[in-house]
C-alpha positions as CSV (number, residue, x, y, z in Angstrom):
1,X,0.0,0.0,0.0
2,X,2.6,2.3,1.1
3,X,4.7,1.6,-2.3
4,X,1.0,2.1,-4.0
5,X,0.9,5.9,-2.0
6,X,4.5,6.8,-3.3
7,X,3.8,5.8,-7.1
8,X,0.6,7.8,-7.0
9,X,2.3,10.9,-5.3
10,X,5.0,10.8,-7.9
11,X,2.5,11.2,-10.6
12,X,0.8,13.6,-9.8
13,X,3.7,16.1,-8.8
14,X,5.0,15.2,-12.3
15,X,1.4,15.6,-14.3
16,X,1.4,19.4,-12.1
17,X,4.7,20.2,-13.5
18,X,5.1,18.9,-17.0
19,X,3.2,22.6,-18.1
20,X,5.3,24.4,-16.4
21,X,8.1,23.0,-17.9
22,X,6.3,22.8,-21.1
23,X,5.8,26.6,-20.7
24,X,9.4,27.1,-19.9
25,X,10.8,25.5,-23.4
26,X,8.2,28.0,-26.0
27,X,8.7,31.7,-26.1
28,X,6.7,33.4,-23.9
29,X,6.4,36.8,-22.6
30,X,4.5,38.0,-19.3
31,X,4.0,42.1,-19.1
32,X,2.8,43.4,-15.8
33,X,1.8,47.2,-16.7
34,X,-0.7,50.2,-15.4
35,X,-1.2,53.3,-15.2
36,X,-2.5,55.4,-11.3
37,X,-3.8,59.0,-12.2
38,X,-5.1,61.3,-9.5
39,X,-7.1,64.5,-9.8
40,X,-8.4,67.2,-7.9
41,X,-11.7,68.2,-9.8
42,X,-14.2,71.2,-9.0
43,X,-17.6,70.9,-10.6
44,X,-20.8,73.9,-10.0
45,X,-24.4,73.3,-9.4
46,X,-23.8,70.1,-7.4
47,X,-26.5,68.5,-4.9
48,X,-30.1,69.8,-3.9
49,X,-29.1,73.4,-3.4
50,X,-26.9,73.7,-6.9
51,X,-24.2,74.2,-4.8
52,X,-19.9,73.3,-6.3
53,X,-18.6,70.3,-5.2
54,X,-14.3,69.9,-5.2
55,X,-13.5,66.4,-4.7
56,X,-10.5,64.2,-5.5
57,X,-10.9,61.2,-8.4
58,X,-9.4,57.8,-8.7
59,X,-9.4,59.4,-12.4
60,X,-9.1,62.2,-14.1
61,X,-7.5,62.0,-17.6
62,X,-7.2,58.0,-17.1
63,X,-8.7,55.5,-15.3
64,X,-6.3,54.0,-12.4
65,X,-5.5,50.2,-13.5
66,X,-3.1,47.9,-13.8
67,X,-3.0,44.4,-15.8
68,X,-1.2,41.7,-17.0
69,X,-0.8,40.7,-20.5
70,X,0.5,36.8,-21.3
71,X,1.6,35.6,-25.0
72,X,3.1,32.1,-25.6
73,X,4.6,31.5,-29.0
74,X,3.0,28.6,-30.9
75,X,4.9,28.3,-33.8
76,X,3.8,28.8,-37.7
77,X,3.1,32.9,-36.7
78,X,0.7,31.4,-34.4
79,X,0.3,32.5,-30.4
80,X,-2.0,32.4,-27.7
81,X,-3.1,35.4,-25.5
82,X,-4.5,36.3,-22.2
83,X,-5.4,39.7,-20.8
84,X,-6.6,40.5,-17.1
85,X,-7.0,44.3,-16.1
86,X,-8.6,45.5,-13.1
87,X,-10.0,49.1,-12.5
88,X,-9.1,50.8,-9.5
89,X,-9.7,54.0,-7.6
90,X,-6.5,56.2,-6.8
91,X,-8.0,58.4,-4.2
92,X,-9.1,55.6,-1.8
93,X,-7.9,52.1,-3.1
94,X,-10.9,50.5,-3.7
95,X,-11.6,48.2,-6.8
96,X,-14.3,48.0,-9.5
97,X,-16.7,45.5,-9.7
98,X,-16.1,42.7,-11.4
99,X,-12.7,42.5,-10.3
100,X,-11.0,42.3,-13.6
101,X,-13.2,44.4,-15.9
102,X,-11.2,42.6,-18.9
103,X,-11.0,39.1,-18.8
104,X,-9.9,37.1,-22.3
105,X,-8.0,34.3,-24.0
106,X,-7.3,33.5,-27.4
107,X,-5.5,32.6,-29.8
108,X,-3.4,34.6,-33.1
109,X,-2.6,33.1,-36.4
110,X,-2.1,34.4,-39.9
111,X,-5.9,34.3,-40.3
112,X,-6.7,36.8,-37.6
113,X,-7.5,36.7,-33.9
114,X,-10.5,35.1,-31.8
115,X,-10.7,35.8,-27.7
116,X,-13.7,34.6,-25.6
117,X,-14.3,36.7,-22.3
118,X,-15.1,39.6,-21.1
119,X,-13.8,41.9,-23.6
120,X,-13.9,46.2,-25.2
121,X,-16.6,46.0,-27.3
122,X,-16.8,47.1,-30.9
123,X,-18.3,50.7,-30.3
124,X,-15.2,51.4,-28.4
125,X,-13.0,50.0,-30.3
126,X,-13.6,51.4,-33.7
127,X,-13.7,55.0,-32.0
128,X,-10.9,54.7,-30.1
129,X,-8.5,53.1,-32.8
130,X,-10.2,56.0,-35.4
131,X,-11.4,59.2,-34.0
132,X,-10.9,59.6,-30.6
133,X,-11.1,63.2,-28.6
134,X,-7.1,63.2,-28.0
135,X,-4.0,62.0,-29.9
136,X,-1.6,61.0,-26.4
137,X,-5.0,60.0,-24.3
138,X,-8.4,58.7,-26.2
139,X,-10.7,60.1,-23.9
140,X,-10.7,62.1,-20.2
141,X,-12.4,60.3,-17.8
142,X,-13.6,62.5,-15.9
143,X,-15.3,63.9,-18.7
144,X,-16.1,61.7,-22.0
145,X,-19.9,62.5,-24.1
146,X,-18.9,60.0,-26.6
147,X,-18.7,56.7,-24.1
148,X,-22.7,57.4,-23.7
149,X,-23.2,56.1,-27.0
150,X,-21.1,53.1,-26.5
151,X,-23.2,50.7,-24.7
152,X,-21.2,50.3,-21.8
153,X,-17.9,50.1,-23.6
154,X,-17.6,46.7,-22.3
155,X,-18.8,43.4,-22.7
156,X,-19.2,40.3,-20.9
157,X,-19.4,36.5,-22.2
158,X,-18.0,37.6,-25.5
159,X,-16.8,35.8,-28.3
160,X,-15.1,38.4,-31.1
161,X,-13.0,37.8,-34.6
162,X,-10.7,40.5,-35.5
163,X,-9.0,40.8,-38.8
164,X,-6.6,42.8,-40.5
165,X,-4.6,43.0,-43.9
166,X,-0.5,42.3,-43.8
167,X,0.3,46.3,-43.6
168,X,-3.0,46.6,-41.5
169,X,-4.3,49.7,-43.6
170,X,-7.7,47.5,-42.8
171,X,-8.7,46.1,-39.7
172,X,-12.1,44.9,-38.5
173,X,-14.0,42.7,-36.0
174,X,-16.8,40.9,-35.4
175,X,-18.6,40.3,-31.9
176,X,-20.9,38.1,-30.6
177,X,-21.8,37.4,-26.7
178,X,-24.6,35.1,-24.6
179,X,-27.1,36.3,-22.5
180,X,-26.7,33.4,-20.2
181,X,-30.5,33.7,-18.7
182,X,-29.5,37.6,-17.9
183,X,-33.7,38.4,-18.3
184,X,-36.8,39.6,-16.9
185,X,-38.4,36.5,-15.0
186,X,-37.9,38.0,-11.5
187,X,-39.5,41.3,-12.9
188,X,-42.4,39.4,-14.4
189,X,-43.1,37.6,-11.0
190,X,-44.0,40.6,-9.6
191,X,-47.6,41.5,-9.6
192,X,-50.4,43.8,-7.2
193,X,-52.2,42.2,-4.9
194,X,-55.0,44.3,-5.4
195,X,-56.3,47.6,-6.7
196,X,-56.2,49.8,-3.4
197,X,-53.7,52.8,-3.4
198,X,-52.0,50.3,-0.7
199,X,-51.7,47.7,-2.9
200,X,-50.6,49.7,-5.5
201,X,-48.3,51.6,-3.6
202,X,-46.2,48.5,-2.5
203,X,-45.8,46.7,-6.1
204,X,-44.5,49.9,-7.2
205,X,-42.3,50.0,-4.5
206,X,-41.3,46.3,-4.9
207,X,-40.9,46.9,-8.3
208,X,-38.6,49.6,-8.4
209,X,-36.3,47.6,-5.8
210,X,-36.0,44.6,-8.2
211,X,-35.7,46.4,-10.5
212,X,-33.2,48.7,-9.5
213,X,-31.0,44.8,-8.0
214,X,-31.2,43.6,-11.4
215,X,-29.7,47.0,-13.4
216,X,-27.1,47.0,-11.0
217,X,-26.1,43.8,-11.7
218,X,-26.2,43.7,-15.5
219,X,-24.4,47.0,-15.4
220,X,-21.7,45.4,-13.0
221,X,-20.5,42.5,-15.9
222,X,-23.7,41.3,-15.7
223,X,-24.3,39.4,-19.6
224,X,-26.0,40.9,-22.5
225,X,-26.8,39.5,-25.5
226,X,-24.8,41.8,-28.5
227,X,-24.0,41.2,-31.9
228,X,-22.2,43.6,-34.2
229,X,-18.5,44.4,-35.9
230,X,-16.4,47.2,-37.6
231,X,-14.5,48.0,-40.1
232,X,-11.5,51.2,-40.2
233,X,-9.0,52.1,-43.1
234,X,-6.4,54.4,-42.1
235,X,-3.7,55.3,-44.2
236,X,-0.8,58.5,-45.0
237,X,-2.2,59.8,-41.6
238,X,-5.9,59.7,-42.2
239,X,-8.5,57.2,-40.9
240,X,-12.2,56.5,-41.4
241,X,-14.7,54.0,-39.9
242,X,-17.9,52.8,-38.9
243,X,-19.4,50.0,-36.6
244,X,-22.8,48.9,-35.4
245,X,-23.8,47.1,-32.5
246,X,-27.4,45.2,-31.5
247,X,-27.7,45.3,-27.8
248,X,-30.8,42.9,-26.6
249,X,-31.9,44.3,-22.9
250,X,-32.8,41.9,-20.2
251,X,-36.5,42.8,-20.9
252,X,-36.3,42.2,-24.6
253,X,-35.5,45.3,-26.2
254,X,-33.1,45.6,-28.9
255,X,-30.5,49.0,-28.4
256,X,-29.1,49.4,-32.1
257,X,-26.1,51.5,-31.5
258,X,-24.2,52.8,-35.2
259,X,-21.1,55.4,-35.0
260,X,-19.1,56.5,-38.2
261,X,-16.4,58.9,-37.9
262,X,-12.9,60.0,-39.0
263,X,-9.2,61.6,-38.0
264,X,-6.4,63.3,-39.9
265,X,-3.5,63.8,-38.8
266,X,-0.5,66.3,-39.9
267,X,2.6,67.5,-38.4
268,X,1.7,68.3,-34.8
269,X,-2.2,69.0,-35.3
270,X,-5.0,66.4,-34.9
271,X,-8.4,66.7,-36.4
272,X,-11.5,64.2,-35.5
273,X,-15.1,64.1,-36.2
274,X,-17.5,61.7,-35.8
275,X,-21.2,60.8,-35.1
276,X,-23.1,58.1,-32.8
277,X,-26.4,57.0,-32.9
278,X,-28.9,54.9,-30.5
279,X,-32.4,53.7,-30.9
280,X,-33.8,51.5,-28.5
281,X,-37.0,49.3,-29.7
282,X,-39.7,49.1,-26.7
283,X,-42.3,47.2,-27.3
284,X,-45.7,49.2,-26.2
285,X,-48.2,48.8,-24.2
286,X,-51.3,50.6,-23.2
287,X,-51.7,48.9,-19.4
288,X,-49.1,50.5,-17.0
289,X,-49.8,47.2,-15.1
290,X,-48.8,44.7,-18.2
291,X,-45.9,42.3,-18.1
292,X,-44.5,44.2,-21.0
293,X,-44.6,47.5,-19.0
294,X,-42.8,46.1,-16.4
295,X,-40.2,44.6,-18.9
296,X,-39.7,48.2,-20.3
297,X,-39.2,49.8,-17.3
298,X,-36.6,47.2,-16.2
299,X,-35.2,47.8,-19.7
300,X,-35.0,51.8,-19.5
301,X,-33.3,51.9,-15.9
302,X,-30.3,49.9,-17.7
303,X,-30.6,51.7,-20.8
304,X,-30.8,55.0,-18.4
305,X,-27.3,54.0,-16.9
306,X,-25.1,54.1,-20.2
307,X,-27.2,57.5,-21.0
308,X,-26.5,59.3,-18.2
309,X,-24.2,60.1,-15.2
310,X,-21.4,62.5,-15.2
311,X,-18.4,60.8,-16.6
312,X,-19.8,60.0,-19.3
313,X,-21.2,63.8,-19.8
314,X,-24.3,62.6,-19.8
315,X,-28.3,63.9,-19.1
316,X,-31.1,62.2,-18.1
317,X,-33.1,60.0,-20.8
318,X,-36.4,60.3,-19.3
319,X,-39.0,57.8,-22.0
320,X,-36.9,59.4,-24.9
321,X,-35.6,56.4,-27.0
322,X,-33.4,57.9,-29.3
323,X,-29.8,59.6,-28.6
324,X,-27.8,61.0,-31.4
325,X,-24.2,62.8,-31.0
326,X,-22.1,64.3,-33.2
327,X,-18.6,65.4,-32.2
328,X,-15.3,67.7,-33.3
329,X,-12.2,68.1,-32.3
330,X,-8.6,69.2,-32.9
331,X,-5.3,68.7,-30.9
332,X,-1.8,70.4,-31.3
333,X,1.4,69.2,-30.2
334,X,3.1,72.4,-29.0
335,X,6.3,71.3,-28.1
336,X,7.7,67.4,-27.7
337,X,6.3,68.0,-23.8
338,X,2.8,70.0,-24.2
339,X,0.1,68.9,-26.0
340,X,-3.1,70.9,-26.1
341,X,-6.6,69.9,-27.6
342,X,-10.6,71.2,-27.6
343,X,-13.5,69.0,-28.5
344,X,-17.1,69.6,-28.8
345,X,-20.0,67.4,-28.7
346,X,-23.9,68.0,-29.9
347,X,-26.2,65.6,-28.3
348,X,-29.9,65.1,-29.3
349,X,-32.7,63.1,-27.6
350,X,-36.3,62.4,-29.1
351,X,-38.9,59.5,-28.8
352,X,-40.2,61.1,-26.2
353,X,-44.2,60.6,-25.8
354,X,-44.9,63.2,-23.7
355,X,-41.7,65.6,-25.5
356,X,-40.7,66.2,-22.2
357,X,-37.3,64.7,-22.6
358,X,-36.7,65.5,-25.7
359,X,-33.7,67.9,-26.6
360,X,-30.5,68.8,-27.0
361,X,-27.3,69.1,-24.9
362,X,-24.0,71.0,-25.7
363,X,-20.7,69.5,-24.4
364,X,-17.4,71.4,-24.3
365,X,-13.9,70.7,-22.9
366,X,-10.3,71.4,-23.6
367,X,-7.4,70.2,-22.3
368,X,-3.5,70.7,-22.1
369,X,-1.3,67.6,-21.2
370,X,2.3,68.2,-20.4
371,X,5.1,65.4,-19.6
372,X,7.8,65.2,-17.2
373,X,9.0,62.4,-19.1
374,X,7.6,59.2,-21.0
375,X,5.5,58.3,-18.1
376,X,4.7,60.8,-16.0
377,X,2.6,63.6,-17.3
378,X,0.4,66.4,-15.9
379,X,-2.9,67.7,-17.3
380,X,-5.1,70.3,-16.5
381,X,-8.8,70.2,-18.1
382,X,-11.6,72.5,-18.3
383,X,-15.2,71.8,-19.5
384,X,-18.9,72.6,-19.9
385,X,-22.6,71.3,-20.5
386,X,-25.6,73.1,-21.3
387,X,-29.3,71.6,-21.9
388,X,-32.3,72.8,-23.8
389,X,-35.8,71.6,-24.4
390,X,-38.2,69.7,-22.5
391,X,-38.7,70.2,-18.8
392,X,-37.5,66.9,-18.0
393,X,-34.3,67.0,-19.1
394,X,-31.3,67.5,-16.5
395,X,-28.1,66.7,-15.9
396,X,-29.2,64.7,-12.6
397,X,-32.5,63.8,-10.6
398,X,-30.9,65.9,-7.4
399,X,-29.5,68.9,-8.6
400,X,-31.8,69.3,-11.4
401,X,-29.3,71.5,-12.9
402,X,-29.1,71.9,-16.9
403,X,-25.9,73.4,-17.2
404,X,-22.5,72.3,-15.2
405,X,-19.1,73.5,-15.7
406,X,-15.6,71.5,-13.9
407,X,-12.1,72.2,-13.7
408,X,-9.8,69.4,-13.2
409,X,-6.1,69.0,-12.7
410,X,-4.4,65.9,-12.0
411,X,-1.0,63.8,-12.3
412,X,-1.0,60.4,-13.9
413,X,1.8,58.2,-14.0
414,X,2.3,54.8,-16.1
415,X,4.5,51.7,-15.6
């Protein structure tokens, strides 16, 4: 028995280590990288009285992160990949949830690429790779319009094909991901008892509690079913593309999200346009008390959370169903350590059945980046929004404020 124990134990420790050492004979490479920025940022018409709010952000041209990137070579141009990144906040040191708001594997050939996880989706990726607001930094986080439009940037249970040609003048991808059950069964279950203002009064209340559980967790990695892909051309310093992506909602609506859009660039300046486009498909109802109103509300909350809230420079959606944006911008490298850059954004909302939220919003900002050396740089960022049309649009449901303006200056540093 004891000579039976031995044999076993010695194959085992060999069948744990023969990847290892497989591993250790194929070239691989293991990068551990990230980035922590800080900011202090000053906002007006914050909170119930309108009053300013100066806080410091986790954030402010970047998001704080750090990840680690694995490729193994295969052999015959082929390798296999793995990214992990988690989000974090530099001000207090807490984390994002999920923990690693990228999660994929996959594998490279001559073909193209395919990764399965939890991945950017093709919104962001075509505007980032094309036309994004700033040359040295795509977006600032503290203050982005253009991520409204892109259906939460991120997606989770994804499977995505990207392509390119040999001197990657085109490059394109194709996305698909499972809703893994990620619906509106617990919403349906809930129903009034009865018809009294008591009755009434606590279905709505249970209502908006399950409802309110289940956005969070969809918006938190939770799964939605999307299918869509891109396609950009850039070449001599000029790049153009488009994408489109079908977002189903928990509830059953489909989100179709399109963007098209452009940059040029030339010496040290930096032009970009580009425009965005959502239209969510609600199916009606005429009884406030239906299964399919309930599914719509469920579906608006989410749908409420990628419109709004003020990182994303967004306003309040309301029962409008349609967001358009259009943006412009120009950058200018001053000298090899300041660069400079301005961007504005038009935003328009309708589908509104009451034309209450319907409207427009104006977004402004400009900022001027200067670095201390390849990775460590200093910004300093000013920017404005304005609102106009129905009486139901603001920027949030506590201020109530329609205009806002923030000043933000931060360090960020990258490793």
């Amino acid at each position: 028995m004891a000579s039976f124990v031995k044999k076993t134990l010695a194959l085992a420790v060999l069948a744990a280590s023969a990847p290892v050492l497989y591993a250790q004979t194929s070239a691989s490479k293991v990068e551990l990288w990230g980035i922590v920025d800080a900011a202090v940022r000053h906002t007006n018409n914050e909170g119930p009285g309108q009053d300013g709010k100066t806080q410091l952000l986790g954030g402010g041209m970047s998001q704080s992160r750090w990840g680690i990137n694995v490729e193994e070579d295969l052999g015959g141009g082929s390798k296999a990949l793995v990214v992990l990144e988690n989000r974090l906040n530099a001000d207090d040191g807490s984390v994002s949830t999920p923990f690693f708001q990228l999660a994929h594997v996959g594998l490279q050939g001559p073909y193209g690429r395919i990764t399965a996880g939890r991945q950017w989706n093709v919104l962001f990726d075509v505007v980032t790779s094309t036309y994004a607001s700033f040359p040295y930094s795509p977006y600032m986080e503290a203050y982005k319009p253009e991520l409204g439009m892109a259906m939460g940037a991120r997606t989770s249970n994804a499977l995505k094909y990207t392509f390119a040609t040999p001197d990657r003048s085109f490059v394109g991808s194709l996305q698909y991901s499972f809703d893994e059950r990620n619906d509106s069964r617990a919403i349906d279950a809930i129903t009034p008892t009865g018809t009294t203002p008591e009755a009434l009064n606590a279905y709505a209340n249970a209502l908006r509690n399950a409802i309110g559980a289940q956005a969070a967790n969809t918006l938190q990695g939770g799964a939605l079913k999307t299918m869509g892909g891109y396609l950009r051309y850039g070449a001599s310093g000029a790049a153009i593309g488009a994408g489109y992506l079908r977002t189903t909602l928990p509830g059953g609506t489909d989100v179709d999200a399109y963007t098209l859009g452009g940059s040029y660039r030339t010496g040290p300046w930096y032009f970009s346009t580009g425009y965005g486009l959502n239209k969510a498909k609600f199916t009606t109802t005429a009884n406030p008390l239906s299964v399919q109103a309930r599914r719509n509300a469920l579906d608006s909350a989410i749908l409420g959370q990628f419109w709004s809230g003020q990182t994303n420079g967004g306003f309040q959606p309301g029962d409008a169903n349609k967001r358009q944006l259009f943006k412009i911008g120009v950058g200018y490298q001053a000298t090899s350590q300041l660069n400079v850059g301005m961007h504005y954004f038009r935003g328009k909302q309708s589908g509104s059945t009451t034309g209450t939220s319907n409207g427009t919003a104006n977004f402004y900002v400009a900022v001027a980046d200067y670095a201390f050396s390849k990775r460590t740089d200093a910004y300093f960022g000013v920017d404005h929004t304005s609102i106009s049309g129905g009486s139901a649009i603001e920027l949030d449901p506590v201020s109530h404020a329609r205009s806002r303006s923030g000043i933000t200056l931060g360090l960020r540093h990258r490793f």
